[in-house]
Chimera marker file (.cmm) of the C-alpha trace (Angstrom):
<marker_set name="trace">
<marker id="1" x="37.143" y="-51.254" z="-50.150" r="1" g="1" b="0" radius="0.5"/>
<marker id="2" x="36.101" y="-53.135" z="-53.189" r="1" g="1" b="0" radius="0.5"/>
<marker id="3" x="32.889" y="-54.978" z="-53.728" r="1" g="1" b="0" radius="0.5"/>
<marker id="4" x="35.375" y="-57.834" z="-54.927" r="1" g="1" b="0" radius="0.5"/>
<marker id="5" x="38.271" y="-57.538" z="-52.054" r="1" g="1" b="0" radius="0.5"/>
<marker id="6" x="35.209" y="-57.932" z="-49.240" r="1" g="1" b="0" radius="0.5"/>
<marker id="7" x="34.068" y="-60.792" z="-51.100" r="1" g="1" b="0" radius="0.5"/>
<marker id="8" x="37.601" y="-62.137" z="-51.005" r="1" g="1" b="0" radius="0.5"/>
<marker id="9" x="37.820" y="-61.310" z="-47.741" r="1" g="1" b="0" radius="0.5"/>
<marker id="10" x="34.706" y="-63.145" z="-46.406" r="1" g="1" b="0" radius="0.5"/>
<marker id="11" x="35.765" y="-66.649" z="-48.349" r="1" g="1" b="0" radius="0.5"/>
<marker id="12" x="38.963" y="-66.138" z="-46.622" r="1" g="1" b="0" radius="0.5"/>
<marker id="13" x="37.349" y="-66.231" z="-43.695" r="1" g="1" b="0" radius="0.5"/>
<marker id="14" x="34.720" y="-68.842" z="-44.208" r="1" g="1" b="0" radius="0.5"/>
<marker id="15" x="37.502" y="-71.433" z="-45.429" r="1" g="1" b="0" radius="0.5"/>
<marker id="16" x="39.227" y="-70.391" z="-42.286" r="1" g="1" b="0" radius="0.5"/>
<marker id="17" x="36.786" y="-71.373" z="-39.871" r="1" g="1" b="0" radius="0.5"/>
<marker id="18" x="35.684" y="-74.129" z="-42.022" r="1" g="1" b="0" radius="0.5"/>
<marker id="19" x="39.471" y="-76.005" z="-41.588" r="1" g="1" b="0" radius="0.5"/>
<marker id="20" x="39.195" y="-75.323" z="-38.245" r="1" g="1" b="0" radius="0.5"/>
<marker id="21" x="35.960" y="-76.931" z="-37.247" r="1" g="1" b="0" radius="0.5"/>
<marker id="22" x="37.171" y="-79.567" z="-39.418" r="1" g="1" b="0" radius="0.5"/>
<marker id="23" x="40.103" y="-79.977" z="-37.062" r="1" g="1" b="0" radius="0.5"/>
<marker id="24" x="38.318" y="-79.426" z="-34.250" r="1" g="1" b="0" radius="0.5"/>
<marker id="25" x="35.818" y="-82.908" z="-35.002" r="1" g="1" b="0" radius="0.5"/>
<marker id="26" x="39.430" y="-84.746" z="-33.621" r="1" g="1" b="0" radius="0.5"/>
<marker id="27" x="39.997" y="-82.668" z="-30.534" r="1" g="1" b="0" radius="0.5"/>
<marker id="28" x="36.396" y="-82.743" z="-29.146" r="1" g="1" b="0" radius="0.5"/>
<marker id="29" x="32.974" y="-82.109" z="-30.596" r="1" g="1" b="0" radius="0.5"/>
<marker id="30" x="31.326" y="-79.800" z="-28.870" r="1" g="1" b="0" radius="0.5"/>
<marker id="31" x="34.253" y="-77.670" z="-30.350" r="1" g="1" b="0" radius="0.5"/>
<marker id="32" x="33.064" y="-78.830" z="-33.659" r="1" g="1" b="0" radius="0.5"/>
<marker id="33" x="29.545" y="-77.590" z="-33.102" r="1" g="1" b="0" radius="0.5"/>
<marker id="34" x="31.144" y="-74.404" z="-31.231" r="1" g="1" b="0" radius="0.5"/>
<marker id="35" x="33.397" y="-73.859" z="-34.578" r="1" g="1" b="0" radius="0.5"/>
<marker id="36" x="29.971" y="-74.493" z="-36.588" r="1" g="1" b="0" radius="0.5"/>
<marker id="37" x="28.381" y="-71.992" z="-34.911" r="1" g="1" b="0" radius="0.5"/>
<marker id="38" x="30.806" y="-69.178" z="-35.698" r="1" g="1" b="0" radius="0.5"/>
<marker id="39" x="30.326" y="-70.264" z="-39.408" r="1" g="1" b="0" radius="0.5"/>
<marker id="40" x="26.453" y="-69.895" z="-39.442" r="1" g="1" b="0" radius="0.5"/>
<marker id="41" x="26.684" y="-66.774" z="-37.463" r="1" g="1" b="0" radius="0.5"/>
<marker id="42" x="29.754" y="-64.914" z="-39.596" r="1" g="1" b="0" radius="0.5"/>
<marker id="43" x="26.879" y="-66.223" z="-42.805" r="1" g="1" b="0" radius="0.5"/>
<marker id="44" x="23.836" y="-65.051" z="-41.068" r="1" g="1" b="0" radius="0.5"/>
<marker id="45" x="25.280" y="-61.465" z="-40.201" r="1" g="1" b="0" radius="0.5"/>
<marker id="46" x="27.309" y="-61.519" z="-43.544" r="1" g="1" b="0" radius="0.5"/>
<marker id="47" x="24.258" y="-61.576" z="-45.804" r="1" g="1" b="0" radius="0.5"/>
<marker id="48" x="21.848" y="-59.456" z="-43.520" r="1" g="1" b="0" radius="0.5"/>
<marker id="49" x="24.260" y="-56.874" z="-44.005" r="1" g="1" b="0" radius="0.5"/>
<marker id="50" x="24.262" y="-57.686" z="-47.524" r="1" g="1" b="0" radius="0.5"/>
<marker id="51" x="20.710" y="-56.897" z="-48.067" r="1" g="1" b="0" radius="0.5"/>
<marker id="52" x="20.130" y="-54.258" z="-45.516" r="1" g="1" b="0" radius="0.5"/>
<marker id="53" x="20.678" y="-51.232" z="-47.951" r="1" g="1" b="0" radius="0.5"/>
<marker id="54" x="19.388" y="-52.666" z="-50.983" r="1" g="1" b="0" radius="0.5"/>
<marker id="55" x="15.925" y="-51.352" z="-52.156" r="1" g="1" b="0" radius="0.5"/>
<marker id="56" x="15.895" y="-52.656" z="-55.671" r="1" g="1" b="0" radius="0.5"/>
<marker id="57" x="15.122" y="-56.397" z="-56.949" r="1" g="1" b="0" radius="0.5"/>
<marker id="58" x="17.839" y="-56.100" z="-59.440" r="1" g="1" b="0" radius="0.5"/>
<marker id="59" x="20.627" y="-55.261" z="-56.610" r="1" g="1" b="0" radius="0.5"/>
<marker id="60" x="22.271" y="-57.894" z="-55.607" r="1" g="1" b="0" radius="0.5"/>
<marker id="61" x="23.913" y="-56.481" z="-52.285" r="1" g="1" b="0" radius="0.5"/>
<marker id="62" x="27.061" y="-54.681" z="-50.703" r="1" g="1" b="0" radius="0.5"/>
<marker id="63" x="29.555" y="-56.802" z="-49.690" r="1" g="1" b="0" radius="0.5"/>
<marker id="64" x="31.411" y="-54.080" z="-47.934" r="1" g="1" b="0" radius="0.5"/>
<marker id="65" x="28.339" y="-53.619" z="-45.678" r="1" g="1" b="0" radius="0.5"/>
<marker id="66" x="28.213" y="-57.112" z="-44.629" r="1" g="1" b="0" radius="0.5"/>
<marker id="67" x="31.930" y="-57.567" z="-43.991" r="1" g="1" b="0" radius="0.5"/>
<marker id="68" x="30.767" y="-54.427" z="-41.478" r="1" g="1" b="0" radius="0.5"/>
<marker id="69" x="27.761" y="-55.652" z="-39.800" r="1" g="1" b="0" radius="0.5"/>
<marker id="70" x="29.806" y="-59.276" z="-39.533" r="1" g="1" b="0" radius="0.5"/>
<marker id="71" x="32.523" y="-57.670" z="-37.478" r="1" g="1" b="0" radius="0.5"/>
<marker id="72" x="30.094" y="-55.854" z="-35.647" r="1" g="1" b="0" radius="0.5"/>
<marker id="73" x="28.793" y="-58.720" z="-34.804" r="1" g="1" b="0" radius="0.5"/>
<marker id="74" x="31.966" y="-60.489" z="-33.438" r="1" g="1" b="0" radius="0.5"/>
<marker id="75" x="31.811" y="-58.700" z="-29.848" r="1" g="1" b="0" radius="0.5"/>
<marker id="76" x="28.130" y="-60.484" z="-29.145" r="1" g="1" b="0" radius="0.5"/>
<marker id="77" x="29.546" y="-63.604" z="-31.023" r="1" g="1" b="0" radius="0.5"/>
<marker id="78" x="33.070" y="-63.518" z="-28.484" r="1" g="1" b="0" radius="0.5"/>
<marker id="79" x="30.852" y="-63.197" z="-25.385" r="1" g="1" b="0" radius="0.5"/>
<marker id="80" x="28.639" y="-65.706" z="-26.537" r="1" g="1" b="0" radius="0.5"/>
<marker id="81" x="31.604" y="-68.442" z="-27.578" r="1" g="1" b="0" radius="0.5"/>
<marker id="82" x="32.953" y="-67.515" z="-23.946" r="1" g="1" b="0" radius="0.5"/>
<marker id="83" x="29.755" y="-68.469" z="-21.928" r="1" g="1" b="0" radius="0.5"/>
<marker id="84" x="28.803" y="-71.698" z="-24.184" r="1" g="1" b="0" radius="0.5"/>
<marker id="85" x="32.632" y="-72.812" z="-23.699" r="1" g="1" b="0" radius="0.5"/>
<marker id="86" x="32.567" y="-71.969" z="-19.513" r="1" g="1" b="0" radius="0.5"/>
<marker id="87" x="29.270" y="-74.083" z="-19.212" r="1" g="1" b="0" radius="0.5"/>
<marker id="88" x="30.573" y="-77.074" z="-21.590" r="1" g="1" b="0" radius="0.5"/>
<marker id="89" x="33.830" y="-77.582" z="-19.850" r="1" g="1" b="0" radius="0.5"/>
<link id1="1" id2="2" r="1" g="1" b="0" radius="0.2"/>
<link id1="2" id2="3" r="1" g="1" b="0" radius="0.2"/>
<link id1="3" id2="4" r="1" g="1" b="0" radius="0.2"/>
<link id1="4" id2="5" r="1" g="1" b="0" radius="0.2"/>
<link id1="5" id2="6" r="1" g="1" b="0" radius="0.2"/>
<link id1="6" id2="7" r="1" g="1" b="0" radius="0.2"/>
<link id1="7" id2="8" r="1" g="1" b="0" radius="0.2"/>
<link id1="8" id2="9" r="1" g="1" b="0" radius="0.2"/>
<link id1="9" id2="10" r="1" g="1" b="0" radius="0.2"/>
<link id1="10" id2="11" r="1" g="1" b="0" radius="0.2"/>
<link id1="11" id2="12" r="1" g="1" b="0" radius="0.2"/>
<link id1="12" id2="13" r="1" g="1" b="0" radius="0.2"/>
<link id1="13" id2="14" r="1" g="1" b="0" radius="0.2"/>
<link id1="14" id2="15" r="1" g="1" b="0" radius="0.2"/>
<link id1="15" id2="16" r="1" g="1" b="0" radius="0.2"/>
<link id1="16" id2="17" r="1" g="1" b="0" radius="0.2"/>
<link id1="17" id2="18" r="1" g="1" b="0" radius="0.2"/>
<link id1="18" id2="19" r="1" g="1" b="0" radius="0.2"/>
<link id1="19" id2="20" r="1" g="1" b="0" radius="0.2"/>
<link id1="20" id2="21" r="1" g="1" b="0" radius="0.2"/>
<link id1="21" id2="22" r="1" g="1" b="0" radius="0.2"/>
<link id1="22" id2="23" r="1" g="1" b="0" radius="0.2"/>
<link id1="23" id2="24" r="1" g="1" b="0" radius="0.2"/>
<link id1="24" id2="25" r="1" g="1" b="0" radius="0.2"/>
<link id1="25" id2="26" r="1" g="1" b="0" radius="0.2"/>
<link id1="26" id2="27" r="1" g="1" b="0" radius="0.2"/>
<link id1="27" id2="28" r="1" g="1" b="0" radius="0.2"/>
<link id1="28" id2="29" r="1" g="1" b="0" radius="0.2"/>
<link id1="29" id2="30" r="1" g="1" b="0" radius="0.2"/>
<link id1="30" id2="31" r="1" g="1" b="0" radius="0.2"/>
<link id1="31" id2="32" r="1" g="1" b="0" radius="0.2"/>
<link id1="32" id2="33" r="1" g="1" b="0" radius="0.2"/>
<link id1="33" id2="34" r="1" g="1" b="0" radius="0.2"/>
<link id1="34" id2="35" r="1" g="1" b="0" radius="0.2"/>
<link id1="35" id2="36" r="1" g="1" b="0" radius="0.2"/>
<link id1="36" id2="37" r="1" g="1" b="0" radius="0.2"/>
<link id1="37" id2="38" r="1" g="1" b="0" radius="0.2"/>
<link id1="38" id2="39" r="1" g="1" b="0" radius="0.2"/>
<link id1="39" id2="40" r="1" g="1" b="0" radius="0.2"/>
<link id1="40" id2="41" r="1" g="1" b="0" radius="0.2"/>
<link id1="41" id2="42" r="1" g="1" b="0" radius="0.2"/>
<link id1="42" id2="43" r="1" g="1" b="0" radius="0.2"/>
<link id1="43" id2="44" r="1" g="1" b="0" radius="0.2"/>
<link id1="44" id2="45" r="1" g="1" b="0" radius="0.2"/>
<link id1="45" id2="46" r="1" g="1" b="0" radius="0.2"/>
<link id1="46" id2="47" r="1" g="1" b="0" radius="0.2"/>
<link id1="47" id2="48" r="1" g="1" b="0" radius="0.2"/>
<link id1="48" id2="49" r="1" g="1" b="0" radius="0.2"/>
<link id1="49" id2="50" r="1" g="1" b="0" radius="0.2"/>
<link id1="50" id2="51" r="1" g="1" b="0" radius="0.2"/>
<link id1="51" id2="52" r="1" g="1" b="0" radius="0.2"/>
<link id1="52" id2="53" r="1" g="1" b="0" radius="0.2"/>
<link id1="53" id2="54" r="1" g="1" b="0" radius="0.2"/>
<link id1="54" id2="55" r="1" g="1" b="0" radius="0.2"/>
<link id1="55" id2="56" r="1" g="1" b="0" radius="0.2"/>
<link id1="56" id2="57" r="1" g="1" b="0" radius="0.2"/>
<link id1="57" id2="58" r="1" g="1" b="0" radius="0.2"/>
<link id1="58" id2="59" r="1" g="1" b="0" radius="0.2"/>
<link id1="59" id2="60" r="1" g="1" b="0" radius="0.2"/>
<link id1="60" id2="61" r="1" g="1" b="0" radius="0.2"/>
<link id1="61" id2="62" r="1" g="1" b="0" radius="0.2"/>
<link id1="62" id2="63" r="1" g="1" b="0" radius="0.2"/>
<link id1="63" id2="64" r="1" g="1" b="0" radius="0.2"/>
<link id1="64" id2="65" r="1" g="1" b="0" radius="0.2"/>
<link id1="65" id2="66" r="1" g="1" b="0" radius="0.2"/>
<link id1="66" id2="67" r="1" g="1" b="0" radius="0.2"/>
<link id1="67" id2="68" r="1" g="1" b="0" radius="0.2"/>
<link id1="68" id2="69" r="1" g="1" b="0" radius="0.2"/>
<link id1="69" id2="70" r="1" g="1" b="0" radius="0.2"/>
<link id1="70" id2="71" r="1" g="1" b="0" radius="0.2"/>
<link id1="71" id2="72" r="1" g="1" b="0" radius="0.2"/>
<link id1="72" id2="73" r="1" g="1" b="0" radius="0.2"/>
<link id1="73" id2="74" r="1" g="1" b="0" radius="0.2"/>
<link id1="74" id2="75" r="1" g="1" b="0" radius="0.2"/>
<link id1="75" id2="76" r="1" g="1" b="0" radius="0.2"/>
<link id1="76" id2="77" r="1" g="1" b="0" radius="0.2"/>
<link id1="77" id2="78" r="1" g="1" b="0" radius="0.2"/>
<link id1="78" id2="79" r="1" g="1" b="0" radius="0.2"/>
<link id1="79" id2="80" r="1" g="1" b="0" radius="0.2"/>
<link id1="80" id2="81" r="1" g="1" b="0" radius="0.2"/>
<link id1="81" id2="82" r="1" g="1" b="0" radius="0.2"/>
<link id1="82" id2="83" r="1" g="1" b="0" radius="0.2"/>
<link id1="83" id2="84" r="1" g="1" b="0" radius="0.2"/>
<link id1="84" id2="85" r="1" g="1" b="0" radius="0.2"/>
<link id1="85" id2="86" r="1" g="1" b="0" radius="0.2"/>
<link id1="86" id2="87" r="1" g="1" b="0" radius="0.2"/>
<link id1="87" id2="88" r="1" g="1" b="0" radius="0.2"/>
<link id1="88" id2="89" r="1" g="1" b="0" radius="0.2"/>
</marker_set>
Protein backbone atom coordinates (compact mmCIF):
# COMPACT_ATOMS: atom_id res chain seq x y z
CA UNK A 1 0.00 0.00 0.00
CA UNK A 2 0.88 3.53 -0.81
CA UNK A 3 2.00 6.19 1.57
CA UNK A 4 -0.81 8.28 -0.32
CA UNK A 5 -3.77 5.47 -0.57
CA UNK A 6 -3.38 5.01 3.56
CA UNK A 7 -3.59 8.59 3.83
CA UNK A 8 -6.71 8.46 1.69
CA UNK A 9 -7.83 5.83 3.48
CA UNK A 10 -7.63 7.34 7.02
CA UNK A 11 -9.59 10.78 5.81
CA UNK A 12 -12.08 8.41 4.54
CA UNK A 13 -12.47 7.22 7.64
CA UNK A 14 -12.21 10.26 9.80
CA UNK A 15 -15.02 12.07 7.62
CA UNK A 16 -16.91 8.90 8.21
CA UNK A 17 -17.09 8.93 11.78
CA UNK A 18 -17.13 12.59 11.80
CA UNK A 19 -20.89 12.58 9.82
CA UNK A 20 -21.83 10.17 12.06
CA UNK A 21 -21.26 11.74 15.41
CA UNK A 22 -22.67 14.63 13.74
CA UNK A 23 -25.86 12.64 13.29
CA UNK A 24 -25.68 11.10 16.28
CA UNK A 25 -25.94 14.89 18.40
CA UNK A 26 -30.00 14.34 17.16
CA UNK A 27 -30.48 10.78 18.29
CA UNK A 28 -28.89 11.10 21.80
CA UNK A 29 -25.68 12.53 23.14
CA UNK A 30 -23.99 10.28 24.91
CA UNK A 31 -23.82 8.69 21.34
CA UNK A 32 -22.27 11.89 20.29
CA UNK A 33 -19.53 11.70 22.88
CA UNK A 34 -19.41 7.73 22.21
CA UNK A 35 -18.95 8.64 18.27
CA UNK A 36 -16.26 11.35 19.55
CA UNK A 37 -14.47 8.97 21.20
CA UNK A 38 -13.87 6.62 18.28
CA UNK A 39 -12.54 9.78 16.44
CA UNK A 40 -9.85 10.70 19.10
CA UNK A 41 -8.96 7.13 19.50
CA UNK A 42 -8.75 6.09 15.46
CA UNK A 43 -6.28 9.85 15.71
CA UNK A 44 -4.43 8.86 18.75
CA UNK A 45 -3.49 5.24 17.44
CA UNK A 46 -3.27 6.66 13.81
CA UNK A 47 -0.34 8.98 14.52
CA UNK A 48 1.45 6.77 17.24
CA UNK A 49 1.77 4.41 14.58
CA UNK A 50 2.88 7.11 12.46
CA UNK A 51 5.86 7.92 14.46
CA UNK A 52 6.71 4.62 15.93
CA UNK A 53 9.38 3.66 13.22
CA UNK A 54 10.69 6.92 12.48
CA UNK A 55 14.23 7.69 13.88
CA UNK A 56 15.05 10.77 11.90
CA UNK A 57 13.78 14.54 12.49
CA UNK A 58 13.40 14.99 8.84
CA UNK A 59 10.87 11.83 8.51
CA UNK A 60 7.72 12.69 8.62
CA UNK A 61 6.05 9.16 9.29
CA UNK A 62 4.46 5.93 7.66
CA UNK A 63 1.10 6.15 7.04
CA UNK A 64 0.82 2.51 6.23
CA UNK A 65 2.01 1.75 9.80
CA UNK A 66 -0.58 3.76 11.40
CA UNK A 67 -3.50 2.60 9.27
CA UNK A 68 -1.96 -0.89 11.01
CA UNK A 69 -1.60 -0.07 14.56
CA UNK A 70 -5.28 1.85 14.13
CA UNK A 71 -6.93 -1.39 13.16
CA UNK A 72 -5.11 -3.10 15.67
CA UNK A 73 -6.47 -1.08 17.83
CA UNK A 74 -10.20 -1.54 16.88
CA UNK A 75 -10.64 -4.96 18.93
CA UNK A 76 -9.76 -2.94 22.44
CA UNK A 77 -11.74 0.07 20.93
CA UNK A 78 -15.07 -2.58 20.06
CA UNK A 79 -14.90 -3.99 23.61
CA UNK A 80 -14.55 -0.77 25.03
CA UNK A 81 -17.65 0.98 22.87
CA UNK A 82 -19.59 -2.28 24.08
CA UNK A 83 -19.10 -1.81 27.92
CA UNK A 84 -19.48 2.23 27.88
CA UNK A 85 -22.81 1.61 25.72
CA UNK A 86 -24.17 -1.50 28.32
CA UNK A 87 -23.56 0.89 31.38
CA UNK A 88 -25.15 4.14 29.59
CA UNK A 89 -28.32 2.49 28.53
Amino acid sequence: MEEKSAKLIYKLIFWFVLIVAVLLLFVHWKYFLCALGVLLWNDVFYEKGCQEWVVDEYETGYPTQGLHKMFQSWIWLAIILAIVLFLIV
